[in-house]
C-alpha positions, 0 to 999 in steps of 0.5 A: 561567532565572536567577529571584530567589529571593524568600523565605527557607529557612522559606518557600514559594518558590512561595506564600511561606507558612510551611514548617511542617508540611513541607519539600520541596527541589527545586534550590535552593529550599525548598517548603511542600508536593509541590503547590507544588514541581509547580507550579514544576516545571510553570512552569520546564519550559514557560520560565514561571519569570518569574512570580516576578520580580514584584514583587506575587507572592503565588501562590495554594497549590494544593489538593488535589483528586481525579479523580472531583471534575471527572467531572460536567464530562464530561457533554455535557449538562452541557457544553451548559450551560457553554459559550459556543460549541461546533464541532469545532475550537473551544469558547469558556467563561468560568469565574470564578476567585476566586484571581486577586489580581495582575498575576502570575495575569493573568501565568500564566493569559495565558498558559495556552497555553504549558503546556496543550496545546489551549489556542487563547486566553485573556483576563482580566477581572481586575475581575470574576475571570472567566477567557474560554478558547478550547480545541481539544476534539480535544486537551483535555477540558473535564474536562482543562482544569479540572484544569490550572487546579487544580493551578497553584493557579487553581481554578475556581469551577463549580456546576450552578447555574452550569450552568443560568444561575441564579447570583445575585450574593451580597451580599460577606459577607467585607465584612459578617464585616470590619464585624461584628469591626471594630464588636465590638472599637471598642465594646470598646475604647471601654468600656475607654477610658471612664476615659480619657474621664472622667479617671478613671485617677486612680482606677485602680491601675497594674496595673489601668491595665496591664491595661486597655492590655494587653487594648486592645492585644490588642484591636485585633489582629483589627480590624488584621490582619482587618478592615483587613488589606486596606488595609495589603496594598494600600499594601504593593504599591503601596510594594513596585512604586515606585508609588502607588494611593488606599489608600497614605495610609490605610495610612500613617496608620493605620501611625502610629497602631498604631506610637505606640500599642504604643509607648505600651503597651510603655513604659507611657508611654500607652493608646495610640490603639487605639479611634480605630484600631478606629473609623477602620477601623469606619467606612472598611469602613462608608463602602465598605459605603454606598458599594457600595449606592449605586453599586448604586442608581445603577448603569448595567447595560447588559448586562441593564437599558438598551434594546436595539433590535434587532428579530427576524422571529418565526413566530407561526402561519406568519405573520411578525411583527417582535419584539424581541429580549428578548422572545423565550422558549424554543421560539419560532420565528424567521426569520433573513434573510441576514447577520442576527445570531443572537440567541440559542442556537437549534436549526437547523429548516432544511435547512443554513446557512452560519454565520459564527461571526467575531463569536464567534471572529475566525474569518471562515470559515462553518461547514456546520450541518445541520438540528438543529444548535444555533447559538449566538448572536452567529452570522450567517447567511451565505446564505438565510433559515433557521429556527430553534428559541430554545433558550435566552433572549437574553442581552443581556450575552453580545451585549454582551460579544461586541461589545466583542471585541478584534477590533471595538475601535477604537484610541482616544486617551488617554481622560478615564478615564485621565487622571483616573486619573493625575490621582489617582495625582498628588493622592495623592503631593501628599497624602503630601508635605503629610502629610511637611511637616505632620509637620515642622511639628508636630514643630518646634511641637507634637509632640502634635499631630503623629500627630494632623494627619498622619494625619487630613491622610493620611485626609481627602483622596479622591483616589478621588473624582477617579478616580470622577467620570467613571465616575460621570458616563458612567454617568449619560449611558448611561443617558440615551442608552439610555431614549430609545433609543441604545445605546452600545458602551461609556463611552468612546464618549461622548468621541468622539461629543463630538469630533464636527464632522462628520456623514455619512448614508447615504440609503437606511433612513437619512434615509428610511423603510423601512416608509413606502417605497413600490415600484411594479413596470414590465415583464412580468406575472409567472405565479403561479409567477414571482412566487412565486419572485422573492418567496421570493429577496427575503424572504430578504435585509435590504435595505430594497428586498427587503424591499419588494419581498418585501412587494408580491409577498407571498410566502410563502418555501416554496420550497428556495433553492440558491446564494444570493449577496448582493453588498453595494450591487448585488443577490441571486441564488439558485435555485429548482428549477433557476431563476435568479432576480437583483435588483438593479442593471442591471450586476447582472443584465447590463444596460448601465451606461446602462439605469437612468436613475432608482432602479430595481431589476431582476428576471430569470428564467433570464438574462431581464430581466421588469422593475424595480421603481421605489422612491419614497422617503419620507423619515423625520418631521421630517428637515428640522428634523433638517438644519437643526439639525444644520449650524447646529454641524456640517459634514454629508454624504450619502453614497449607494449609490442614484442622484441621483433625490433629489438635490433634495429632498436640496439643499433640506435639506442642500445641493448640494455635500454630496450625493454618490451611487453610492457604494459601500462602499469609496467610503464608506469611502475618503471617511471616511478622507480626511477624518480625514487632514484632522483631522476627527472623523466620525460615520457613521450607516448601517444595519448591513450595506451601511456596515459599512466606513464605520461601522468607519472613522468616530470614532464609527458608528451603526447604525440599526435599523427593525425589523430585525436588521441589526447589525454589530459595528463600530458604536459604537451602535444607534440605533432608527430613529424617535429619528434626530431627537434627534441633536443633542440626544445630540451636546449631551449628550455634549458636556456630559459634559466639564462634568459632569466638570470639575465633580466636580473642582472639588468634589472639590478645593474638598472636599479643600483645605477638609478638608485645612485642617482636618487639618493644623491638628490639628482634625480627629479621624482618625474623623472624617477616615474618615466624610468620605472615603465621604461625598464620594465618594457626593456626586459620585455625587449631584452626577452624577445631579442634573445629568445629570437636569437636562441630560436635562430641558434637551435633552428627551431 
């Protein structure tokens, strides 16, 4: 493969460090070292030698490492730490890379596959470092795997506290090292200034004079090449790949001033600017100092912080009790009805199960665990109820994370977050053009002032405020959402819950109350043992109406079930000792259609008919003022698998030509997508097993919970059940975002018009111009948080 050759004789083309210990020669390029020519080796072998035609390459230089360093890894124990999800075909790990530094690592480590036999998928989050790798343990050890990484350069950062889940965030001491040298050479640098200051060179002698400019000069070095070196390799980037980015006019300007002031001093024509260098670069890194902290302080966490409602069936004594997810601890007993997500790493106590680990690894086949076997969260039980052992607390992010898989996400149009993106990319050329013309001006009409006007105009102007205000403004609204108990997927969900002009509910668990439903039964007296089984059958299914009629029947579960089947919509099935037990619908268990003439749900034993339960339906507190608030501003529906015994009451609150029932899954499903063809944006509420399809269909989903576990990764939220009321308000807030937004633009361009009318008249120093940028930044910070509160207090969420 023809490859650029981007570096000189005297350089690494592999890394492109200095060949000055060593030179080794391999084809037609020169290698500082035995590790970069294997390396390249490596690459070309495996048709990877793209990787040096980007234009940001900087590869990291392998080191040097030994065998016995990545033993530990071999222990299963500790391999039982690390990873994510184990099985005999598939280990899922995420590992932190501290190397990754360009689009070239994403690049190599991408595609990992190609060079490392076993490796099944890989993903990068380049913000964060992490490196997510899915790997066949049959071909490729994890101690194997590690080393690979090592010797392309891209050496993983793991520790046994890494292992044991208790690696804390450090505070960014290479942050701290940059102020620290910046703060020592500008109060140096304005001691030596000081006859400056005072007009006292007049005093001093030329040598003295040289002097005094020669150690400013020598200075100034540490703060340009240390403490702002990141600056200046971000512009050079951004000029090299022929684009733009929020550090280019920093650079600019500082550039300026470093090439007039050496100039100065080698032509002895001035001190220079070398104090006002070491202070601009002071206070940018002490801005970005302030900056971290406070976006810290206002920080949405939702992986660890926000709520999260999904409930689990915890056994407390051989009682079962509902609890929250976050409230489990290690060797708690849970319950785990059909088609329930596992929360948490758990050690199998039942005989079997069948679990479908798609929500982890894409892969929609059940896996046959036996009894002891761990489950790892984020599994879903695929038959009858099983119970399990917590073996590690839940970790919410790792739920998070699994939610927003590639696999669940939804093909979204172009978002505010990217527009206000390109929006700042397009500030910051307008900035660099007003720069160039302050500069021709100055220079026709006052040459002096020229360095002076161009670098503070350069400096003055954020453009990082426009890309900041809607993470700022997302950030607030999610937590808002979250503490009156709405848990969203992700930021962008906010835009299409906003969009929305029609709103779809599902009936059952939905618009009525699970826990205030009540079930009466009709037909053959059940025996002690009948009863017992029909009861076992139910318990071991989410759905609202099993779970009741489980409830009335008070069955205590201690029976083996065999053959368990669960059609979505219709019923369950299941043996016990040798008997045939079906609920559900009447052409479930082989009735004629024209059997059910109200919302019944039939019982046989061994093809039998003994009888059908009968739900009366509650429905939820103040669903009526939920209705009429909702189609004041919405066109809203009711789509229900149940029968129309409540089309009535439904009439009165949502209208008659908006009710349709017997609808299954796919008509659900069928029906959101005509009506998206019609250019509506729809909004599904459901709970999360039986709407499933429709949920993933609609623009935006919500999953309601009621105490269960009944999470699907489709859904765009989880909304607990007794907050359904605040649906017009959450449907207000989120349309409100969008002036929350508008307005951090509009400040942040009254700011950036009013500074930049300062800096290109020459009357803004260009420390000054560095002070302000941080501090517009944290004003839109505060701005969001004032408002979004206001809003909150508003709509009395």
């Amino acid at each position: 493969m023809q490859t650029k050759e981007k570096t000189s004789a005297l350089h690494c083309y592999h890394c492109g460090e200095t060949c000055d210990k060593k030179i080794v020669k391999f084809e037609d390029h020169v290698f500082c070292c035995d590790g970069c020519r294997t390396v390249y080796e490596i690459l070309q072998q495996n048709q990877l030698c793209d990787f040096y035609n980007f234009d940001e390459v900087q590869a990291n230089k392998p080191k040097a490492f030994t065998k016995e360093k990545w033993l530990f890894l071999d222990a299963a124990e500790i391999q039982q730490q690390l990873l994510q999800f184990s099985s005999a075909k598939r280990n899922i790990m995420t590992l932190h890379i501290p190397g990754m530094h360009c689009t070239s690592c994403i690049y190599l480590l991408e595609n990992l596959s190609r060079i490392k036999k076993g490796v099944i998928a890989t993903e990068v989050n380049f913000l964060k470092k992490e490196f997510t790798i899915q790997y066949d343990p049959k071909n490729l050890t994890l101690r194997e795997l590690v080393e690979t990484l090592c010797t392309i350069g891209y050496s993983p950062s793991i520790s046994l506290q890494d292992a044991e889940n208790k690696q804390e965030k450090q505070s960014n001491k290479k942050l701290y090292y940059k102020i620290g040298v910046a703060a020592f050479c500008a109060s140096n640098l304005m001691i030596l200034g000081l006859p400056d200051y005072f007009d006292f060179n007049n005093l001093l002698t030329s040598d003295f004079k040289l002097l005094f400019n020669s150690l400013s000069a020598v200075l100034a070095l540490p703060v340009i090449f240390y403490s702002g070196a990141e600056y200046f390799k971000s512009g050079f980037y951004a000029l090299k790949n022929r684009t733009v980015n929020m550090d280019l006019p920093v650079a600019l300007g500082l550039s300026g001033l470093i090439i007039q002031s050496y100039y100065d001093v080698f032509t002895h024509s001035g001190p220079g600017f070398f104090d006002s260098i070491a202070m601009f670069i002071f206070m940018l890194l002490v801005g970005r100092f302030f900056q971290q902290r406070t976006y810290q302080a206002f920080s949405f966490d939702r992986d660890f912080k926000s709520y999260f409602p999904l409930a689990v069936t915890k056994i407390v004594v051989d009682k079962k009790q509902s609890a929250k997810v976050t409230t489990l601890q290690k060797n708690d007993v849970i319950f785990i009805h059909n088609e329930e997500l596992i929360p948490a790493d758990s050690v199998l106590e039942s005989e079997s199960a069948m679990i479908d680990y798609s929500f982890v690894t894409g892969e929609s086949e059940p896996v046959n665990s036996p009894i002891g076997q761990l489950i790892y969260a984020g599994g879903r039980n695929k038959g009858s109820g099983i119970q399990l052992r917590v073996a590690q607390p839940v970790s919410q992010s790792y739920l998070t994370q699994l939610w927003n898989a590639k696999a669940f996400s939804k093909q979204r149009a172009t978002t505010l977050h990217e527009w206000s993106n390109k929006l700042a990319r397009y500030f910051t050329i307008a900035v660099i053009l007003i720069a160039a013309a302050t500069a021709i001006y100055w220079k026709i009409n006052d040459s002096n002032l020229l360095l002076k006007a161009v670098t503070s105009a350069l400096i003055v102007a954020c453009p990082c405020v426009l890309a900041l205000s809607i993470p700022f403004t997302f950030g607030a609204v999610l937590r808002i959402f979250g503490r009156n108990g709405l848990y969203l997927k992700n930021a962008d969900a906010i835009e299409e819950l906003a969009k929305t002009d029609t709103i779809i509910f599902d009936k059952t668990g939905t618009l009525t109350s699970a826990q205030a439903t009540e079930i009466m039964y009709e037909g053959e007296d059940f025996s002690a043992y009948e009863r017992s089984i029909i009861g076992s059958v139910a318990a071991n299914s989410t759905h609202p109406v099993s779970k009741k009629i489980s409830e009335k029947l008070e069955a205590e579960n201690k029976y083996k079930i065999t053959n368990w089947e669960e059609t979505i919509g219709q019923g369950i099935s299941a043996e016990i000792d040798n008997h045939k037990v079906a609920i559900g619908k009447n052409a479930y268990i082989g009735l004629p259609e024209n059997a059910s003439i109200h919302q019944n749900t039939f019982v046989s034993v061994d093809g039998k008919l003994k009888g059908k339960f009968t739900i009366q339906n509650t429905f939820r507190k103040d669903i009526e003022k939920l209705a009429l608030q909702l189609r004041k501003g919405f066109k809203v529906l009711v789509l229900s698998g149940d029968s129309d015994r409540d089309k009535l009451k439904l009439s009165s609150l949502f209208g008659a030509t908006n009710l349709y029932f017997n609808q299954s899954p796919k008509d659900k499903l069928d029906f959101i997508e005509k009506l998206q063809k019609k250019g509506s944006k729809v909004t599904m509420i459901g709970d999360g097993l039986n709407d499933a399809g429709a949920l993933k269909a609609a623009n935006f989903g919500i999953t309601i919970t009621d105490d269960v576990n009944a999470f699907t990764p489709a859904s765009d939220a989880i909304l607990e059940a007794k907050n359904l009321g605040l649906l017009p308000q959450f449907v207000k807030l989120a349309k409100s975002t969008r002036s929350m937004i508008y307005g951090s633009f509009i400040f942040s361009f009254a700011y950036n018009c009013v500074g930049l009318s300062f800096a290109v008249r020459g009357e803004l120093e260009p420390w000054v111009a560095a002070l302000l940028m941080p501090i517009s930044s944290v004003t839109v910070l505060l701005y969001t948080q004032l408002v979004s509160r206001f809003l909150a207090k508003k709509y009395k969420l």
